[in-house]
C-alpha positions in Angstrom: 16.7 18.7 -32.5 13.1 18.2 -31.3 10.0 16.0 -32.8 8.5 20.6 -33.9 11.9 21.0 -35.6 12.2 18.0 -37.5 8.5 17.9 -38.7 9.3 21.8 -39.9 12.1 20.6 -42.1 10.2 17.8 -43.3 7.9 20.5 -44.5 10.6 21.6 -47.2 11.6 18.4 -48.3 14.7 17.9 -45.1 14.3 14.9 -43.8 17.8 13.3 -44.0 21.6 15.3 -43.6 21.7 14.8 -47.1 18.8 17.0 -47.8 19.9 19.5 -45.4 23.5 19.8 -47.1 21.9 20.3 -50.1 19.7 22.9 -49.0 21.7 25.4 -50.4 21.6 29.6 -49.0 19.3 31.9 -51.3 21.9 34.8 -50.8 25.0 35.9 -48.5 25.4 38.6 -46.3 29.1 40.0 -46.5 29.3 41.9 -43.0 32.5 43.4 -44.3 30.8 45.0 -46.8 27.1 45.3 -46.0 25.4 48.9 -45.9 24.4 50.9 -42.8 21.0 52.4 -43.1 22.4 56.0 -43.7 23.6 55.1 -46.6 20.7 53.4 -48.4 19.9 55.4 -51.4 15.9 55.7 -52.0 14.4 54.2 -55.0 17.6 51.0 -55.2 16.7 47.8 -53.9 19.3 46.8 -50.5 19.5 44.8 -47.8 20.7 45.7 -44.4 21.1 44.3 -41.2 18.9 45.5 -38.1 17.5 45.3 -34.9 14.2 45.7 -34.1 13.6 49.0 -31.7 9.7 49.2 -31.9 6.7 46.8 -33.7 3.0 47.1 -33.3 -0.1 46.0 -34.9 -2.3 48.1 -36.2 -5.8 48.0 -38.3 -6.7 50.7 -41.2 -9.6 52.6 -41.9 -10.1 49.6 -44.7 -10.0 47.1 -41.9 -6.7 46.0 -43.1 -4.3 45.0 -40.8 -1.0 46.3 -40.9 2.7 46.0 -39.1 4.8 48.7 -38.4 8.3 48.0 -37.4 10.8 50.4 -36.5 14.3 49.0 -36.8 17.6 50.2 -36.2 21.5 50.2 -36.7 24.3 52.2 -35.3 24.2 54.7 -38.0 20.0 55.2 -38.1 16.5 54.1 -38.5 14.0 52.0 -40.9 10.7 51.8 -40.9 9.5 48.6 -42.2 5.8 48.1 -43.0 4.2 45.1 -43.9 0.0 44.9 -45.2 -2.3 41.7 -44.9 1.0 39.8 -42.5 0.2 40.1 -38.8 2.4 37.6 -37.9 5.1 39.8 -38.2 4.7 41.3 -34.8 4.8 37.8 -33.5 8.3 37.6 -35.8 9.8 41.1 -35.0 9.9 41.6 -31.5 11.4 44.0 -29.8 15.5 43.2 -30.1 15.3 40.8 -32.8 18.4 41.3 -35.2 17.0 40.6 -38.9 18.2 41.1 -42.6 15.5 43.8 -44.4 15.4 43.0 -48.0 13.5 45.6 -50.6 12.9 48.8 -52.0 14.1 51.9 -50.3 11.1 54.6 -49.8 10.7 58.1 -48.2 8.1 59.2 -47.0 7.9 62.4 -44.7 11.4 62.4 -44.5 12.0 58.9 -43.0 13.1 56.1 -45.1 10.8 53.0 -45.3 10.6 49.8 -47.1 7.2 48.1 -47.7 6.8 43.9 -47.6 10.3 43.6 -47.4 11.9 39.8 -47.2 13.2 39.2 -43.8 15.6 36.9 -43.0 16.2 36.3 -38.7 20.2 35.7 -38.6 20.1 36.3 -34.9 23.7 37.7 -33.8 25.7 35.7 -35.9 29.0 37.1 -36.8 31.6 36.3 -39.1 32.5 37.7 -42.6 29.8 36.0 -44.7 26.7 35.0 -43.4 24.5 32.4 -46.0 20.8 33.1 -45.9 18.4 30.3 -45.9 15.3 29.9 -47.9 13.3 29.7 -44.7 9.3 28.9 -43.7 7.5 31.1 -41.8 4.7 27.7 -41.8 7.7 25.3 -41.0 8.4 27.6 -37.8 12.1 27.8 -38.9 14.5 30.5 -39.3 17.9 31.1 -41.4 19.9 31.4 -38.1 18.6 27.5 -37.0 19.2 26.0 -40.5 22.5 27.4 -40.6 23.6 26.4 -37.1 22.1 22.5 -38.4 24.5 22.5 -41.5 27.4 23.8 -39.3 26.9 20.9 -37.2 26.4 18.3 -40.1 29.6 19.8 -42.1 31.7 19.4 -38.5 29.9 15.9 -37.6 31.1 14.7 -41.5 34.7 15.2 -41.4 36.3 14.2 -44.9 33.2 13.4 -47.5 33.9 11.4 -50.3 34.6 12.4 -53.7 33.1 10.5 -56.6 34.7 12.7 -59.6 38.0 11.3 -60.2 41.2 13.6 -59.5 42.0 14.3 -63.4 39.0 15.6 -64.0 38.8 18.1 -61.3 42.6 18.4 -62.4 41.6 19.1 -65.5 38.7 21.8 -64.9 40.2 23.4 -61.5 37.5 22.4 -59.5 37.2 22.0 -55.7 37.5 18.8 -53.7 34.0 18.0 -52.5 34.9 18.5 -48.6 36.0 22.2 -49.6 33.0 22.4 -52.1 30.3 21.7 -49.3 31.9 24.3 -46.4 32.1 27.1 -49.3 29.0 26.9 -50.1 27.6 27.0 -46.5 30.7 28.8 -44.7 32.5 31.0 -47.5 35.3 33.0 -45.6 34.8 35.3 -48.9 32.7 35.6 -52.2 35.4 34.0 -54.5 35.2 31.0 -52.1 31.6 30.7 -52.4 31.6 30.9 -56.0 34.2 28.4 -56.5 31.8 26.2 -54.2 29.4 26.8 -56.0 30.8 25.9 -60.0 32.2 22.8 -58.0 28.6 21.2 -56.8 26.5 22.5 -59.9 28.8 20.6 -61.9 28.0 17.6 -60.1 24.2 17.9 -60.5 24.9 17.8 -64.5 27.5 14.8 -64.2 24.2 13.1 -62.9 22.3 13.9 -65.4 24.8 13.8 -68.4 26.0 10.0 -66.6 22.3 8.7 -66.3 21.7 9.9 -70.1 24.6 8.6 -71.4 24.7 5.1 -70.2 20.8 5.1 -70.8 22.2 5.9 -74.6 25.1 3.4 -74.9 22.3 0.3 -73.1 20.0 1.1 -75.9 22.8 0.9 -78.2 24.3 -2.2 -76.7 21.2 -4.1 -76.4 17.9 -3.1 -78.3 17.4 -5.3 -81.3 16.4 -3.3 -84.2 15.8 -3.1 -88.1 19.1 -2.9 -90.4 17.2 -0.9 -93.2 18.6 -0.9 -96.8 19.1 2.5 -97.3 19.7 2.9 -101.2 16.4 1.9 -102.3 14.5 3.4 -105.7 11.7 4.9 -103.8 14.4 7.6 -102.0 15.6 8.1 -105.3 12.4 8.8 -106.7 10.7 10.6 -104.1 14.0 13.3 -104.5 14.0 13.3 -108.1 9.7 14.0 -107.7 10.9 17.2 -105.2 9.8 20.3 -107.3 12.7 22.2 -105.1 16.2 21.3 -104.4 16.9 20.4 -100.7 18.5 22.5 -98.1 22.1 21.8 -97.1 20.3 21.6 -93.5 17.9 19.0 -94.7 20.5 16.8 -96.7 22.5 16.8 -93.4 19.8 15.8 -91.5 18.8 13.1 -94.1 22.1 11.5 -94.5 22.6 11.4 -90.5 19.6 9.7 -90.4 20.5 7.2 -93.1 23.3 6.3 -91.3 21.0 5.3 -88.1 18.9 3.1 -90.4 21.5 1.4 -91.6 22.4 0.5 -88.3 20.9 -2.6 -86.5 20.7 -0.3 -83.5 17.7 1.3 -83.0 17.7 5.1 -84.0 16.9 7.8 -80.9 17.3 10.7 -83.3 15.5 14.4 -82.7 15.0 16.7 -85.5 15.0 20.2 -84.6 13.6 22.7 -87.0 12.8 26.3 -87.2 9.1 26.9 -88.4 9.1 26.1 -92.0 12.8 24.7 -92.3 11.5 21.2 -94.1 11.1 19.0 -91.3 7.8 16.6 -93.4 10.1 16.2 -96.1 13.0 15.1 -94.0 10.4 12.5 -92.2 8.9 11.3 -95.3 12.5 10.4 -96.5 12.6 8.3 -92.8 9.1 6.6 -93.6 10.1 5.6 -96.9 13.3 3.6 -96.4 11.1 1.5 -93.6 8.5 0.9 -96.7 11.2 -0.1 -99.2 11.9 -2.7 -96.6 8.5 -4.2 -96.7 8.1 -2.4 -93.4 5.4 0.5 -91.9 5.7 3.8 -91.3 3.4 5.9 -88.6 3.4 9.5 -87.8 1.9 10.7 -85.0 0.7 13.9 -84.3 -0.8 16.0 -81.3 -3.5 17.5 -82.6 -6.2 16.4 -85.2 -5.5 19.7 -87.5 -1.9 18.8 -87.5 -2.4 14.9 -88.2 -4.6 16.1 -91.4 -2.4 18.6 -92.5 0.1 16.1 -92.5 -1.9 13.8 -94.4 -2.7 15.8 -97.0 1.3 16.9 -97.4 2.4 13.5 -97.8 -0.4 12.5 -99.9 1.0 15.0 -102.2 4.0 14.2 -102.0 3.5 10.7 -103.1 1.3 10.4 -105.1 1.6 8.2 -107.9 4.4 6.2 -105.7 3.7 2.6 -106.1 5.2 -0.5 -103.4 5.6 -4.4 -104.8 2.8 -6.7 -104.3 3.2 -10.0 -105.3 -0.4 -10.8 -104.8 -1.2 -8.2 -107.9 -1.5 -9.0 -111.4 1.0 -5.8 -112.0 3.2 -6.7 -109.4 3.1 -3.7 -107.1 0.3 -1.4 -106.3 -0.2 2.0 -104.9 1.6 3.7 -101.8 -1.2 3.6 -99.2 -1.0 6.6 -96.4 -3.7 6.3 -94.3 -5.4 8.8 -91.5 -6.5 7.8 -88.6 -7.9 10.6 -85.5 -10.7 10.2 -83.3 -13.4 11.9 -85.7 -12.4 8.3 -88.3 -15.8 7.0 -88.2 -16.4 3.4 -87.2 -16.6 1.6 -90.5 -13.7 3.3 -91.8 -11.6 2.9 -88.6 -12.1 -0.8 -89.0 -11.1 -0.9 -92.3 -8.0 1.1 -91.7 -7.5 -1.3 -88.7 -7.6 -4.2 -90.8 -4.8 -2.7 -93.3 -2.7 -1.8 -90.8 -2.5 -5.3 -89.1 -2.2 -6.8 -92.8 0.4 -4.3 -93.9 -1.5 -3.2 -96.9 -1.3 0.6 -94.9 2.1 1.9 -95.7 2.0 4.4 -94.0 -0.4 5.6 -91.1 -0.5 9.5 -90.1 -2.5 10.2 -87.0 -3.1 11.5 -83.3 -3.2 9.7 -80.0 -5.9 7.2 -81.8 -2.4 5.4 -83.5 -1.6 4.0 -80.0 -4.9 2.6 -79.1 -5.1 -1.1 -78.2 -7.1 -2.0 -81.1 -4.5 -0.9 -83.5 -1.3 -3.1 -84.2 1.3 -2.8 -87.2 2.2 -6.0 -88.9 5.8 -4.9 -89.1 6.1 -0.8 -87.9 9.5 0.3 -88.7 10.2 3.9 -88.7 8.0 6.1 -85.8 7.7 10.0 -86.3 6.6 11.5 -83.7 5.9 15.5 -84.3 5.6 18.4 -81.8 7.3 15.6 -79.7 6.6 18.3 -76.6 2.9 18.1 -76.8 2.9 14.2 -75.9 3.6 12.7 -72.9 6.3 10.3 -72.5 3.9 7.0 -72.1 2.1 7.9 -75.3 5.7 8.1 -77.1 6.9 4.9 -75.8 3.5 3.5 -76.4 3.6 4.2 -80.1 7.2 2.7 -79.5 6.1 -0.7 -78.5 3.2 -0.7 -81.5 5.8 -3.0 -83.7 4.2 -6.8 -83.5 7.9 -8.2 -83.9 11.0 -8.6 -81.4 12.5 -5.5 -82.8 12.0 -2.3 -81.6 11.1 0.1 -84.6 13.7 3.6 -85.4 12.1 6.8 -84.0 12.3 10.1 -85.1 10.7 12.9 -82.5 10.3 16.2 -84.4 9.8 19.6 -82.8 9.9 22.8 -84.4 9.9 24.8 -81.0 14.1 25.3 -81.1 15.2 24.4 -77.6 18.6 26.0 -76.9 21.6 23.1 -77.5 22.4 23.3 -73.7 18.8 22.6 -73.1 18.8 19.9 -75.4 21.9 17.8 -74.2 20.3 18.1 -70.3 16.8 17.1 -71.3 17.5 15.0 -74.1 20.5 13.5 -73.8 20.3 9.9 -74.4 19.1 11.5 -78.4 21.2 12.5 -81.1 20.2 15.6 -82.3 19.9 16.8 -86.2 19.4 20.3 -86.6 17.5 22.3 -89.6 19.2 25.9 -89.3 18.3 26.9 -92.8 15.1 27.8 -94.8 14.3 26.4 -97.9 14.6 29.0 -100.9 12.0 31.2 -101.6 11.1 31.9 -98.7 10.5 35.4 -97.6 11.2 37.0 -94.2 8.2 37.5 -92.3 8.0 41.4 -91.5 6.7 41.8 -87.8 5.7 44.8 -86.3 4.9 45.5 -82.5 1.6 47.4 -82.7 2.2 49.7 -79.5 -1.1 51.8 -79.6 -3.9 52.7 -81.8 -2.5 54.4 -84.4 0.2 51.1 -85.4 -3.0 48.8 -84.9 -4.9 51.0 -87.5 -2.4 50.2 -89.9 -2.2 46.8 -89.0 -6.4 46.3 -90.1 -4.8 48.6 -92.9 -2.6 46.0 -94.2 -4.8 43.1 -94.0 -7.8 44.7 -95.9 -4.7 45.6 -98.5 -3.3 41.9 -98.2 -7.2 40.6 -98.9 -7.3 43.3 -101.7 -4.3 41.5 -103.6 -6.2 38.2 -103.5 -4.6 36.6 -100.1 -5.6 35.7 -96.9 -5.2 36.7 -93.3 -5.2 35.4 -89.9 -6.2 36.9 -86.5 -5.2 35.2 -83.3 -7.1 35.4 -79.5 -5.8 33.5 -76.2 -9.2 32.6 -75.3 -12.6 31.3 -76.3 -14.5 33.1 -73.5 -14.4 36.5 -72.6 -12.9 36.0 -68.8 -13.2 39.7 -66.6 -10.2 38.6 -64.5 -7.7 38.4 -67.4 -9.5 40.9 -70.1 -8.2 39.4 -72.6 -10.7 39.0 -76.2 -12.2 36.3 -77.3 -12.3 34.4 -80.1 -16.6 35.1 -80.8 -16.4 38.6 -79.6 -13.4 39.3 -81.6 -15.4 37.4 -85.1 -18.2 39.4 -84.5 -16.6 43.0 -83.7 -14.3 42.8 -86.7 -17.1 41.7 -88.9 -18.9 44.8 -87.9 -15.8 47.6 -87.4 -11.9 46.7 -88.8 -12.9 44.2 -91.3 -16.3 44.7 -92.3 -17.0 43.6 -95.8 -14.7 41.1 -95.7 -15.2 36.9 -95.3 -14.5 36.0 -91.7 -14.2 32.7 -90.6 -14.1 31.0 -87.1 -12.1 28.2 -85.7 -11.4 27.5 -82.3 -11.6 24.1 -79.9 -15.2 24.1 -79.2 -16.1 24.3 -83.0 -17.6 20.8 -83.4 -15.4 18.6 -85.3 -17.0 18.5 -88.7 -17.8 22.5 -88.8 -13.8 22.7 -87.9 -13.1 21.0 -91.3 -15.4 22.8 -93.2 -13.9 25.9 -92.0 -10.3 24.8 -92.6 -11.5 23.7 -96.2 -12.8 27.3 -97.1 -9.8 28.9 -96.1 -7.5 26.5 -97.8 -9.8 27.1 -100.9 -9.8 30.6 -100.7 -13.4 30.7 -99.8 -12.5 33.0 -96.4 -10.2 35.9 -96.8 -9.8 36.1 -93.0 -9.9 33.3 -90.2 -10.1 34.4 -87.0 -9.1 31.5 -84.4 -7.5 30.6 -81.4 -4.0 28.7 -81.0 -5.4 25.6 -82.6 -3.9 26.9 -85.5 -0.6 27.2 -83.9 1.4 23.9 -85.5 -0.3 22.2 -89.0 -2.0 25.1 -90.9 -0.1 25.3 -94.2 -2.0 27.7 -96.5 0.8 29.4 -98.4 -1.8 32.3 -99.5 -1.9 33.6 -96.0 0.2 36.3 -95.7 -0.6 38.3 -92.6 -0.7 37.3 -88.6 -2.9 39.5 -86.3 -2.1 38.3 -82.6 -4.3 39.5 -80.4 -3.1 40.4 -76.3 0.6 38.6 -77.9 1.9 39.8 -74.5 0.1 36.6 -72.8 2.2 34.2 -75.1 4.9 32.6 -74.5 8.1 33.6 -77.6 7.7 30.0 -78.5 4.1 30.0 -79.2 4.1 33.8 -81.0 6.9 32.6 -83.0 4.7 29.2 -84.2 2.1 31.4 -84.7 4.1 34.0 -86.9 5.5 30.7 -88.8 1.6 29.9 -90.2 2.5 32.8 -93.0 5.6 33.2 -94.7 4.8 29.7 -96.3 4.8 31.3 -100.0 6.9 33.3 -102.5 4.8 36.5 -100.8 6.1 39.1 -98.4 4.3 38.2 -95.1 3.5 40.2 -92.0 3.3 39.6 -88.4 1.5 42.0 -86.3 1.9 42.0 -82.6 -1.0 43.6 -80.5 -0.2 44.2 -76.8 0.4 46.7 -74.0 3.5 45.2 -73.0 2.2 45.8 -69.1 4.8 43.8 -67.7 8.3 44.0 -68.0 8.7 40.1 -69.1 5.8 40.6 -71.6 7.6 43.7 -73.2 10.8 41.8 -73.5 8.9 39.3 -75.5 7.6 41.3 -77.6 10.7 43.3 -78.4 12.2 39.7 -78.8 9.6 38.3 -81.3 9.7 41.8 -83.3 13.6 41.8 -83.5 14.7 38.4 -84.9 12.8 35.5 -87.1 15.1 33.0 -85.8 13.7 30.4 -83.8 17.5 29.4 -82.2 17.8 32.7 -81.1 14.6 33.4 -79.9 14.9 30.3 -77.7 17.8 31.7 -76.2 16.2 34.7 -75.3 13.5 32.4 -73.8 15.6 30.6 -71.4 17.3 33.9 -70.0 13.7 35.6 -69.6 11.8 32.6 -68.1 14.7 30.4 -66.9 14.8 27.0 -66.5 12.1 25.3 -64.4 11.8 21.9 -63.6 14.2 19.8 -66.2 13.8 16.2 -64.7 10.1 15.8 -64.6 6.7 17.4 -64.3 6.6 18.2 -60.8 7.9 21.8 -59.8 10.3 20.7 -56.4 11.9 17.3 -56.2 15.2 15.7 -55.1 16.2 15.2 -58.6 16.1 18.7 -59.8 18.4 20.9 -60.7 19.5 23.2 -57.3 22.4 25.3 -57.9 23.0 24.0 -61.7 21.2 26.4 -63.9 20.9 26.1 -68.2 21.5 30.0 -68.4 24.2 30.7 -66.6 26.2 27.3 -67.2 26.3 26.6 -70.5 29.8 25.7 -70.4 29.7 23.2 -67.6 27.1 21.7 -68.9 29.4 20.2 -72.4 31.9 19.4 -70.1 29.9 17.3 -67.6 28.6 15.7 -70.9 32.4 15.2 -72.4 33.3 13.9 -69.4 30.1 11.8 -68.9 31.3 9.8 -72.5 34.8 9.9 -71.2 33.8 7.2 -68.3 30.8 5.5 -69.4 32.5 4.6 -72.7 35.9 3.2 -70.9 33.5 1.8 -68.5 29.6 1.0 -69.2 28.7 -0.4 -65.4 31.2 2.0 -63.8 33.0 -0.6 -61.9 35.7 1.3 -61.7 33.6 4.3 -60.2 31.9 2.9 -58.0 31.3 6.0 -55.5 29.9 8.0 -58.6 27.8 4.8 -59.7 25.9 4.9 -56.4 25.5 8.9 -56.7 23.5 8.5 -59.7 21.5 5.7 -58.5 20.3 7.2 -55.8 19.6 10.4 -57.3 18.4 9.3 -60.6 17.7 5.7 -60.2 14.9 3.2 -58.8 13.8 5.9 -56.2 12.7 5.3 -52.5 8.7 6.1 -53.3 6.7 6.1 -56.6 7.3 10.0 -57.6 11.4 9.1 -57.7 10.1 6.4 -59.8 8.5 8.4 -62.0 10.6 11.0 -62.7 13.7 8.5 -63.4 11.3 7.0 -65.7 9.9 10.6 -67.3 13.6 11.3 -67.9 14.6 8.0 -69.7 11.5 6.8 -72.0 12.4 9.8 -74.5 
């Protein structure tokens, strides 16, 4: 091809044969079984295949510009018309043969589609034809790429196969030769399919082979702490509990025992529904390092969260004491320090100072924990909560805080459930523990999709009632500022027209980002008090408010949330012996906004709910932060292969562990090196790295 061509392909990422093989068709177009255009039915979505009879250009009253095109088959005509795209009479000449993709209309008898996708196939024949994603910008059309591959495919003969015969054996999948020509060239839809299984599972034996011998290296060579596990300040701090543990939570707690009793470093993730007992869990984790004359930090992502904490463990341990040979008793208090950025100077240096002594036991905070001016004189056991919320430097940072040779155990925390298959692709190199039940006493929340005004009526209803008994109430907003282009309520609008309408009578407070620090506090201290009966806030109260007094949640426009943020927001009540309530506000204007509603309304369970998340918003990007790159996933997908993915993982074990370097697999080695390894430019680098510092 010429210097134009190849420049267009470098456009979307083709700039080797590799990349063009694996730039996989959108869609297929089965000529044995496509439909003429007297049979499309009006109001279904088809596709068809046409030549253009007629195109012109023409401008609207509004000054638009618009593109009629009259195309044609042997059994009738389609008027295709497109708004704001003049290039399309440029596109659509006059005897161009296209695939029409869209909505059938009618209009004055005629049937029409309107912004269709077009696809220019030229006269290809044969019984499938694969569709391209293609680039109007790039200058290059589904017929070109496909006649490109065709060539490659013939050009490679044989390709090599780095899966090992047993295993494809064992699963019924392709060859990789046959793999790459029925993906590209399917003589049927069963073919393409089976192409298709064949190279997704591929993409996850990458990423399950990467993870895996990243998991057995740290295993094999990170020097850790052997804790003693069967200390008295465990025992005590269950015997203190004033409730009995879940079975959930003593699971969790043994497996994580068992990893600091091990000289290996722990890589463990603890997944919890909202209120499932994940601080209690941790607090176990932070003790045994303590017992061992060792630190304990958690870190969290925001400064409400790190004082919530703070205040929790406090609690919890109070009246704990540690030995100290340097006092006259022999041991003194458990110290748990707080450190965030609104720690003022003097007593940042003094909690400095005890952390480098070890005289702090343990240190909750935020991002302020892995500044350079702080250093542990042995840091032992990491927490890291809402592990999502960081990036993966600060994680490793806190990581590397430990002043000795050996690398301290980590726990990340996150109480955002992400679906198992989820978990094993983007965090595979953890073992996971999983909190699936609620503590006793806990009530189900009760949440109701307000749909007009009448349900949101009774919502105002139900918090004046709530108030009334002596509780409290929250009201949730997206936004501090109104903003005309979304119309969605703000926070300060909202305080003020409650105060005067709904809620009038009642004691509102405000919290939301801009809230200077020390008003924030004073804010959170009245509600927690008792002093507010109603705090109206944005979703800085999403993770960390624990006031078990608050029994109803008011989201405001919930249809702009994500189901893992309404269902964070829902877990802030519940947190008592009370029935709670969950009110969602929203139009449901959109049909992925109404299925999130309808999802958050049916179930409490975060699991579930996650599910539901992946199907309605899919994937995205799994192996970094950048939305297209070599390494992500292309035809594997979370949804749909659930399945694949456990296998690509049992098989992953099956080689690494009979053979850590893959000497034996060289081919499949190689493969994952150059897709997942030291990359050719600094973004592979960085998203090998994103991947691995978990």
């Amino acid at each position: 091809m010429g210097p134009k061509k190849r420049a267009g392909l470098a456009e979307i990422g083709v700039t080797a044969v590799l990349d063009l093989l694996l730039h996989y068709p959108r869609r297929y177009l089965d000529r044995t079984n496509q439909r003429s255009i007297a049979e499309l039915v009006v109001g279904e979505e088809a596709m068809v295949l046409a030549t253009v009879r007629r195109s012109q250009l023409i401008r609207t009253r509004s000054r638009r510009q618009m593109v009629q095109v009259d195309v044609g088959d042997e059994s009738g005509r389609l008027r295709c018309t497109f708004f704001n795209q003049p290039w399309r009479a440029r596109q659509l000449r006059e005897g161009t043969t296209a695939v029409f993709f869209g909505k059938v209309d009618s209009f004055r008898g005629q049937r029409q589609m309107t912004n269709p996708v077009v696809d220019l196939v030229g006269d290809r024949t044969g019984r499938i034809v694969p569709v391209y994603p293609q680039s109007e910008k790039a200058g290059l059309t589904t017929w070109e790429i496909g006649t490109w591959v065709e060539e490659a495919l013939e050009r490679a003969g044989e390709l090599a196969d780095p899966v090992p015969d047993a295993v494809l054996d064992r699963f019924g999948l392709l060859d990789r030769t046959a793999a790459f020509r029925g993906v590209h060239l399917p003589g049927s839809e069963a073919e393409w399919r089976a192409a298709r299984t064949r190279l997704a599972f591929d993409e996850l034996l990458r990423i399950q082979v990467a993870l895996v011998r990243r998991k057995r290296e740290i295993e094999r060579t990170a020097l850790g702490v052997a804790h003693d596990t069967g200390g008295e300040l465990l025992r005590r701090f269950r015997a203190a509990l004033p409730f009995p543990l879940t079975g959930a939570q003593e699971r969790a707690i043994g497996q994580i025992l068992s990893d600091l009793a091990s000289p290996v470093p722990m890589h463990r993730l603890l997944q919890g529904d909202v209120g499932a007992g994940k601080t209690v869990v941790a607090v176990a984790a932070l003790l045994v390092a303590v017992e061992g004359g060792h630190q304990g930090a958690l870190m969290a992502p925001t400064e409400v969260l790190a004082e919530q904490h703070h205040l929790g463990i406090s609690a919890l341990l109070e009246g704990f004491t540690v030995p100290d040979a340097g006092s006259l008793l022999g041991d003194r208090p458990l110290r748990v320090e707080l450190l965030t950025n609104r720690t003022t100077g003097t007593e940042r240096q003094r909690i400095t100072a005890a952390v480098a002594s070890g005289e702090a036991d343990i240190v909750v905070g935020t991002h302020a924990l892995i500044q350079e001016a702080i250093a542990f004189r042995s840091l032992g056991v990491a927490v890291i909560d809402e592990q999502h919320r960081f990036g993966v430097e600060q994680r490793a940072a806190l990581r590397a805080k430990s002043a000795g040779e050996a690398v301290p155990d980590v726990l990340v925390m996150t109480a955002t459930p992400i679906p198992r298959t989820a978990a094993m692709t983007v965090y595979g190199d953890l073992d996971v523990s999983v909190l699936d039940e609620l503590p006793p006493g806990r009530t189900p929340i009760r949440t109701r999709w307000a749909r007009g005004p009448l349900d949101e009526e009774a919502a105002w209803q139900r918090v004046r009632e709530e108030v009334a008994a002596g509780r409290q109430a929250y009201v949730v907003c997206p936004l501090i500022e109104e903003s005309d282009k979304l119309q969605v309520r703000s926070a300060e609008e909202t305080h003020a027209e409650l105060a005067a309408g709904e809620l009038a009578g009642l004691r509102l407070g405000l919290l939301h980002g801009r809230v200077p620090p020390r008003d924030r506090e004073q804010v959170m201290t009245a509600f927690r008090a008792g002093e507010l009966d109603v705090l109206v806030a944005t979703t800085v109260i999403e993770v960390g408010v624990d006031v078990p007094n608050a029994t109803v949640m008011v989201i405001l426009d919930a249809d702009r949330f994500g189901i893992a943020q309404l269902h964070q927001l829902r877990g802030r009540v519940g947190r008592g012996g009370e029935q709670s309530w969950c009110f969602l506000f929203g139009a449901g204007d959109t049909p992925e906004g109404e299925a999130r509603l309808r999802a958050v309304e049916a179930t409490t369970d975060g699991f579930a709910l996650a599910e539901t998340d992946l199907d309605l918003r899919g994937e995205g990007t799994i192996l970094g932060r950048r939305q297209k790159g070599r390494s992500d996933l292309k035809l594997a997908s979370l949804k749909r292969d659930r399945e694949w993915i456990e296998r690509a993982r049992e098989v992953a074990f099956e080689l690494v562990d009979a053979d850590p370097d893959l000497a034996g697999h060289p081919l499949l080695a190689d493969e994952v090196d150059l897709f997942l390894g030291p990359g050719e430019d600094e973004e592979d680098e960085a998203r090998a790295e994103w991947l691995f510092k978990s």
